[in-house]
C-alpha positions as CSV (number, residue, x, y, z in Angstrom):
1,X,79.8,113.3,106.1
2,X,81.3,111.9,109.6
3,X,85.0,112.2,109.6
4,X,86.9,109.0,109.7
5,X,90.4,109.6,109.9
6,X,91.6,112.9,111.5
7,X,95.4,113.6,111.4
8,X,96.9,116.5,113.5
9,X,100.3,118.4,113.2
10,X,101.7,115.0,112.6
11,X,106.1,114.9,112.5
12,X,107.7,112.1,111.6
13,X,112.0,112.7,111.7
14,X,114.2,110.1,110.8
15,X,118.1,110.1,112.1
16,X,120.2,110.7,109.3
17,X,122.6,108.1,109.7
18,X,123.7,106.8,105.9
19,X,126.9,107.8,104.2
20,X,128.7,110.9,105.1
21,X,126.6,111.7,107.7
22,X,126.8,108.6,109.5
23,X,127.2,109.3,113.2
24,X,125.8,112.8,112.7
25,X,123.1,113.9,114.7
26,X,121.1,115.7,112.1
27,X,117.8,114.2,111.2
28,X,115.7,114.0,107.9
29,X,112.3,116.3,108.3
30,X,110.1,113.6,106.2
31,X,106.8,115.0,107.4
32,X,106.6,118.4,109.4
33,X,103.3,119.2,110.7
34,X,100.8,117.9,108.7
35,X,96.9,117.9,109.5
36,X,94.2,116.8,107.3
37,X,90.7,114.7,107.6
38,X,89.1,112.5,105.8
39,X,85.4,112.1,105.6
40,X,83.6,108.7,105.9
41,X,83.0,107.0,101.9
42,X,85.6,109.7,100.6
43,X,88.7,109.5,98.6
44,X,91.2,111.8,99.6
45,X,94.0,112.5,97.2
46,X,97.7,112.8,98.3
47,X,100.2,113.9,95.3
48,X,103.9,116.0,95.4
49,X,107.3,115.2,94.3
50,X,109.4,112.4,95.0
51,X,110.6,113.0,98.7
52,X,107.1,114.9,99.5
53,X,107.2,112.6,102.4
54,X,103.8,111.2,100.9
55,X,104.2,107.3,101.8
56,X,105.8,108.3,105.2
57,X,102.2,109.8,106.0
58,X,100.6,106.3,104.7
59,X,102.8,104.2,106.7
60,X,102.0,107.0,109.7
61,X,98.6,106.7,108.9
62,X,98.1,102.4,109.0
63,X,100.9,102.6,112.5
64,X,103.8,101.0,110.5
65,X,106.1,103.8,112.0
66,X,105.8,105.4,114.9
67,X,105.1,109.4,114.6
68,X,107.3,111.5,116.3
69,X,104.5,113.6,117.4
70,X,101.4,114.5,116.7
71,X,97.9,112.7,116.7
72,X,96.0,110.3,114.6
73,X,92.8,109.6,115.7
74,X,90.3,106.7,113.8
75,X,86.5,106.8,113.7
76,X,86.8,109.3,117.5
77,X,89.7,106.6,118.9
78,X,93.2,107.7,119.2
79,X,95.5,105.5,117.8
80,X,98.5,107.4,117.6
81,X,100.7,105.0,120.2
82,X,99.9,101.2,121.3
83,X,101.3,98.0,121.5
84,X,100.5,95.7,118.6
85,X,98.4,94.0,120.8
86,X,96.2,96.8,121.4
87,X,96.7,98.2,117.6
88,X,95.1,94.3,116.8
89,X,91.8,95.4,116.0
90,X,92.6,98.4,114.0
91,X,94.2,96.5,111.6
92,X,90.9,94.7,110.7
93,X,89.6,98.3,109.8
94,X,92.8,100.2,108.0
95,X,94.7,98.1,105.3
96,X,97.4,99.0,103.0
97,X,97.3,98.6,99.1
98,X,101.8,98.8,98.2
99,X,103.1,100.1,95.1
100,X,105.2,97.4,94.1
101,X,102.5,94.8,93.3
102,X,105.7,91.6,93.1
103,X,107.6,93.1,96.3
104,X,104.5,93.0,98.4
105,X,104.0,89.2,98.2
106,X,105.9,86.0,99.4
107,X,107.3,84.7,96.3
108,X,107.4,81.4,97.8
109,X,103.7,81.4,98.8
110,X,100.4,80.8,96.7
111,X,98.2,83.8,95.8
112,X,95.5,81.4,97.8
113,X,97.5,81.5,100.9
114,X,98.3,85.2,100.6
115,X,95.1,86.4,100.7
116,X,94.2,84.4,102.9
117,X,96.5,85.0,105.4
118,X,94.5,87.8,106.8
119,X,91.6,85.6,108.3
120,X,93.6,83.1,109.7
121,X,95.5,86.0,111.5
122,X,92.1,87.5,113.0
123,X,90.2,84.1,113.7
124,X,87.7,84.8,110.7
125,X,88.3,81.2,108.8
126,X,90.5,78.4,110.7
127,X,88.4,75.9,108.7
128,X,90.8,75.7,105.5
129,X,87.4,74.5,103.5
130,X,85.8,77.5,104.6
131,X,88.9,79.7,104.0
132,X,89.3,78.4,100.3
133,X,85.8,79.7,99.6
134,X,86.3,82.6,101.3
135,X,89.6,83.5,99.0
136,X,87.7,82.2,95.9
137,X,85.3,84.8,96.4
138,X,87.5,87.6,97.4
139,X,89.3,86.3,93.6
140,X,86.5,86.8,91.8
141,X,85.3,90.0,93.4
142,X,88.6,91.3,91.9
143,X,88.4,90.1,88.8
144,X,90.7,86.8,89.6
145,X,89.9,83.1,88.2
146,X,89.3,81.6,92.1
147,X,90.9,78.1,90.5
148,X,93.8,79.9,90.3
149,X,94.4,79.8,94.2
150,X,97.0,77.4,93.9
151,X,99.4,79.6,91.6
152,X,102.5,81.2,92.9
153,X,102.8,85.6,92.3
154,X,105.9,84.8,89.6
155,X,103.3,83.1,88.0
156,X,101.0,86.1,87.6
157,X,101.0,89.7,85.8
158,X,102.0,92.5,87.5
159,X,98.2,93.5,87.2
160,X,96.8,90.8,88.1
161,X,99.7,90.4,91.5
162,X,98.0,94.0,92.5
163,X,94.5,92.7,91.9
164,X,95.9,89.5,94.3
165,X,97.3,92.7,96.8
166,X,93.6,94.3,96.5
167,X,91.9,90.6,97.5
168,X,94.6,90.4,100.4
169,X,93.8,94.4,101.7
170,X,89.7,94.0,101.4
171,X,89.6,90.6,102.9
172,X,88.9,91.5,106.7
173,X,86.4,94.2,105.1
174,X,88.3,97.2,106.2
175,X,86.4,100.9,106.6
176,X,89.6,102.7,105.1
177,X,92.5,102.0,102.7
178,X,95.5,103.5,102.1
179,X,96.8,103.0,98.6
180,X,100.5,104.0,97.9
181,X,100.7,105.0,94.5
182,X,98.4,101.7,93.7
183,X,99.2,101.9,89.8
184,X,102.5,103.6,89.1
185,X,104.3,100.2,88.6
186,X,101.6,98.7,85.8
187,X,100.7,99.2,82.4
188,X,99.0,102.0,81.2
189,X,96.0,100.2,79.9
190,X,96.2,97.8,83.1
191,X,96.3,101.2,85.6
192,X,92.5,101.9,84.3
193,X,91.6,98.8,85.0
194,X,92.7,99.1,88.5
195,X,91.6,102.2,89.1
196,X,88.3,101.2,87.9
197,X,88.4,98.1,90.3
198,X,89.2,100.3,93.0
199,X,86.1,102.2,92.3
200,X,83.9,99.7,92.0
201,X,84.8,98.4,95.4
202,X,84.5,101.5,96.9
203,X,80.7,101.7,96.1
204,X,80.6,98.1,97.0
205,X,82.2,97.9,100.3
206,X,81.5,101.2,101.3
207,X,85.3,101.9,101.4
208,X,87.3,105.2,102.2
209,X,90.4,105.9,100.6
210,X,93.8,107.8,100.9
211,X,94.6,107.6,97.3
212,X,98.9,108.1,97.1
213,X,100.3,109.2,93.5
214,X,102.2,111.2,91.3
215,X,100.0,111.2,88.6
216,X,98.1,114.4,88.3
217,X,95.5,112.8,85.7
218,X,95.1,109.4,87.9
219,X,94.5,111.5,91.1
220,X,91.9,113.9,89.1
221,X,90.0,110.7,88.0
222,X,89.8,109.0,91.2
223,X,89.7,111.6,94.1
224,X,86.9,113.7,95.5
225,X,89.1,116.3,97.2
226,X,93.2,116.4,97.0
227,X,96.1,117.2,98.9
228,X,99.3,118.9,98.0
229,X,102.9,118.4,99.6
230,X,106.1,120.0,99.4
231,X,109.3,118.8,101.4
232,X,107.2,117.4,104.7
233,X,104.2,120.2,104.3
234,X,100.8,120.7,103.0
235,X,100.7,123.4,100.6
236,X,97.3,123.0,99.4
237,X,94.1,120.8,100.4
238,X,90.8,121.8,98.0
239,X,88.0,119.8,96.0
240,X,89.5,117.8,93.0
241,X,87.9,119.8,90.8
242,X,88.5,122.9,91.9
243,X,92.4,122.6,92.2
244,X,93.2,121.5,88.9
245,X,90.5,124.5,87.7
246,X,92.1,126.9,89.7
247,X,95.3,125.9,91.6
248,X,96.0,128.7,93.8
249,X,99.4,128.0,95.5
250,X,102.2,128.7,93.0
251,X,103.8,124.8,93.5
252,X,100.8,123.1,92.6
253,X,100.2,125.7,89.6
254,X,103.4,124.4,88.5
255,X,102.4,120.4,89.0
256,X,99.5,121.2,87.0
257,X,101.7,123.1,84.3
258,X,104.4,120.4,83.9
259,X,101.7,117.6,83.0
260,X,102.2,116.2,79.4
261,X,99.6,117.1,76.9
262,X,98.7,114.4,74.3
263,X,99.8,116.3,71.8
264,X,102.8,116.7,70.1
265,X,102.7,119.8,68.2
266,X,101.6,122.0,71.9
267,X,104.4,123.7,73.1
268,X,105.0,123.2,76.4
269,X,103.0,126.1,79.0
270,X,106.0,128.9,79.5
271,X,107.4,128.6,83.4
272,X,106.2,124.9,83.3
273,X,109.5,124.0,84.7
274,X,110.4,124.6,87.9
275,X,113.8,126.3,88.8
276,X,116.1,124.4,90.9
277,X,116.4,121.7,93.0
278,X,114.0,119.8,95.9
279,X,116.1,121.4,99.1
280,X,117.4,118.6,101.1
281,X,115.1,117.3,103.9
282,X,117.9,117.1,106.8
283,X,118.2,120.9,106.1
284,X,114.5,122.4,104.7
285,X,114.3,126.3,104.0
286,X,113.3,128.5,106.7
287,X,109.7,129.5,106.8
288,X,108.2,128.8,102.9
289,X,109.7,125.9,102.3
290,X,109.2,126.7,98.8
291,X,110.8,129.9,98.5
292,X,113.7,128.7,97.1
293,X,112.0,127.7,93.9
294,X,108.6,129.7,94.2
295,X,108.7,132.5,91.2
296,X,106.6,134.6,93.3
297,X,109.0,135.0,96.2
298,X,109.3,137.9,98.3
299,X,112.9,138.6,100.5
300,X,112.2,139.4,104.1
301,X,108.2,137.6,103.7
302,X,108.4,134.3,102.6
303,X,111.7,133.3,104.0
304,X,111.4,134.7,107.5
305,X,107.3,134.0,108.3
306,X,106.0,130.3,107.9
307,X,102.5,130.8,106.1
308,X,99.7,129.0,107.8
309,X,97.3,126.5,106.0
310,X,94.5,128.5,105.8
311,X,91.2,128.7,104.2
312,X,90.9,131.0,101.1
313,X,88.7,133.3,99.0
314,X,87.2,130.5,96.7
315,X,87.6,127.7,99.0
316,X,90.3,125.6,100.2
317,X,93.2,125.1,102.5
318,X,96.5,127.2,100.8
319,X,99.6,127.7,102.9
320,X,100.9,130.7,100.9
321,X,101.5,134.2,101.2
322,X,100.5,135.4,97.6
323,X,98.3,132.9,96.5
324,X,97.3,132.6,92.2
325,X,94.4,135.0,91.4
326,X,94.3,136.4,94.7
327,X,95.4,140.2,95.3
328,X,97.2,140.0,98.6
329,X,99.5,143.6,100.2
330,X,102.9,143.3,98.9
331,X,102.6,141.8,96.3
């Protein structure tokens, strides 16, 4: 498998310049370092807590901010700086799926218009005869009525507004997609169709996908290998299957432990619950950023030497000094 999308020690710091801390100089750490590929037809899995810094990497990722340093190179071509002129073409090849299915469309434009948008942009279909066929078939490859193209998103479902978002994103027939949390906003009987939609155009279209959620279950269903973030930092990158098997760093042991089992007379697993709060970003622990919350933590180790993100016994990226199910000195 040729890799796609390579990401490398990517930072991304915003000024922290809200509230009491306007004027300060301190800055929020929303992504610290972070390095990961993703092979060609693959679905890569992103999941962590609110604040992970998970989206920040997706905007990163598609160049709707600008990295503070760091590299992200597409299919061999670097494309962590440029002009929007010279970012045109790339954006014929990386599109964006949102999370909010309503927020991510004009309100005052039809869904016909919407989607598209993108070929009038790129030059695909100034004829508007041409263009309405061209939409009707993107509607119906998504599961739309294409004599619909007329109606405005108020008009529409919040599942079938992110089917409209789906048309918009595969119009220019991109080689990767970044979907931020694609489903969290919809129905749970709507989120399966969606996610079945996405995986049917995957096989379709050939696509590659950075998958975005907090749903452990969702992720499992749809990804072929996931990644783990804490607070800015990768803390785990391993086959789907083999991380929610065996989870070896203790945070995602504890993801997988606070997941809610269908039934109501399980207790819940004992230590499911993690102790404490997320640190704050403008000021993340030193070294482990987990340690303050990590029940395996060791004074003088895990607070004074950052662990790398290393492969393990097993398989898998972990970035932790005493990894689950793994004898390591000290502990």
């Amino acid at each position: 498998m040729s890799v796609l999308l390579e990401v490398s020690d990517l930072i991304k710091h915003f000024p922290a310049r809200s509230g009491a801390l306007r004027g300060s100089s301190d800055m929020v750490h929303a992504v610290d370092g972070v390095s990961f590929e993703v092979g060609e037809g693959e679905t890569l899995g992103l999941v962590g807590e609110s604040g992970a810094g998970k989206s920040t990497v997706a905007r990163l990722v598609t160049r709707l901010l600008e990295p503070t340093s760091g590299s992200i190179s597409f299919a061999g071509r670097d494309i962590t700086h440029g002009s929007p002129r010279k970012l045109g073409g790339l954006r014929r090849d990386v599109q964006m799926i949102f999370q909010d299915p309503y927020s991510s469309l004009n309100p005052r434009r039809s869904i016909g218009s919407i989607i598209g948008e993108p070929l009038v942009v790129h030059g695909l279909e100034r004829d508007g005869r041409a263009r309405r066929r061209a939409v009707g078939e993107l509607m119906e490859q998504v599961g739309l009525d294409p004599g619909d193209q007329h109606r405005l998103p108020a008009e529409l479902s919040g599942g079938q507004r992110q089917r409209v978002g789906i048309a918009r994103a595969i119009a220019l027939r991109p080689r990767l997609i970044v979907a931020d949390e694609p489903v969290s906003a919809l129905d749970v009987s709507i989120q399966a169709q969606i996610l079945n939609l996405l995986e049917q155009l995957r096989r379709e279209l050939g696509l590659t996908i950075v998958f975005i959620g907090h749903d452990l279950a969702v992720v499992r269903h749809v990804c072929d290998r996931v990644a783990v973030m804490y607070l800015g930092k990768l803390v785990e990158v391993a086959a789907a299957d083999d991380l929610y098997a065996h989870p070896r760093h203790p945070y995602t042991a504890a993801l997988l432990r606070s997941v809610p089992v269908p039934d109501p007379g399980q207790p819940m697993e004992p230590g499911a619950l993690l102790a404490g709060e997320t640190p704050s970003p403008i000021n993340p622990p030193a070294a482990c950023r987990f340690h303050t919350r990590c029940p395996k933590f060791v004074a003088g180790h895990c607070d004074v030497i950052e662990p790398e993100l290393a492969p393990r016994t097993g398989g898998g990226l972990v970035a932790c000094h005493y990894p689950e199910g793994e004898v390591t000195r000290g502990a």
